[in-house]
C-alpha positions, 0 to 999 in steps of 0.5 A: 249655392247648390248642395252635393254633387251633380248626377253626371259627376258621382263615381260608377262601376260596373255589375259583375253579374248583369255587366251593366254599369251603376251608380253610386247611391247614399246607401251606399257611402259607407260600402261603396268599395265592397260594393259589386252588383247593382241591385238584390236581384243580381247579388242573388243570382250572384249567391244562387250561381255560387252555390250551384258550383260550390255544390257540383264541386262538392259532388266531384270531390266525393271519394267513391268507396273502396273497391271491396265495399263496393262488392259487398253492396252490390252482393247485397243488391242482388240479393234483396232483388234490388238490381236497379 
């Protein structure tokens, strides 16, 4: 009697990067639920897609200064000659 299960028969899921759908692998018996992206190259990408929105959103949230700190440092650039 053979051992295991058929290919055909394992349980799958689809990536949530590429959209692909995979199989369950033995390296996985013990995570397969926590498991969401199909190989290295897509849970990268996945954490390099993350970081990009995680640092634009950080740049959004950056309160500008008050208005009066804002005219000081523009006195102080018109005064080193730095009017970039």
């Amino acid at each position: 009697m053979p051992r295991g299960v058929a290919k055909e028969h394992l349980p799958s899921k689809t990536c949530a990067v590429c959209m692909r759908p995979f199989t369950w692998r033995k390296v996985w018996e013990k995570c397969w639920d926590e498991v969401t992206t199909c190989s290295d190259r897509c849970k990268s990408e996945r954490k390099r897609i993350k970081q990009l929105t995680n640092k634009d959103n950080k740049q959004s949230n950056v309160p500008s200064p008050p208005p009066q700190q804002q005219q000081q440092q523009q006195q102080q650039q018109h005064v080193t000659g730095a009017d970039n």
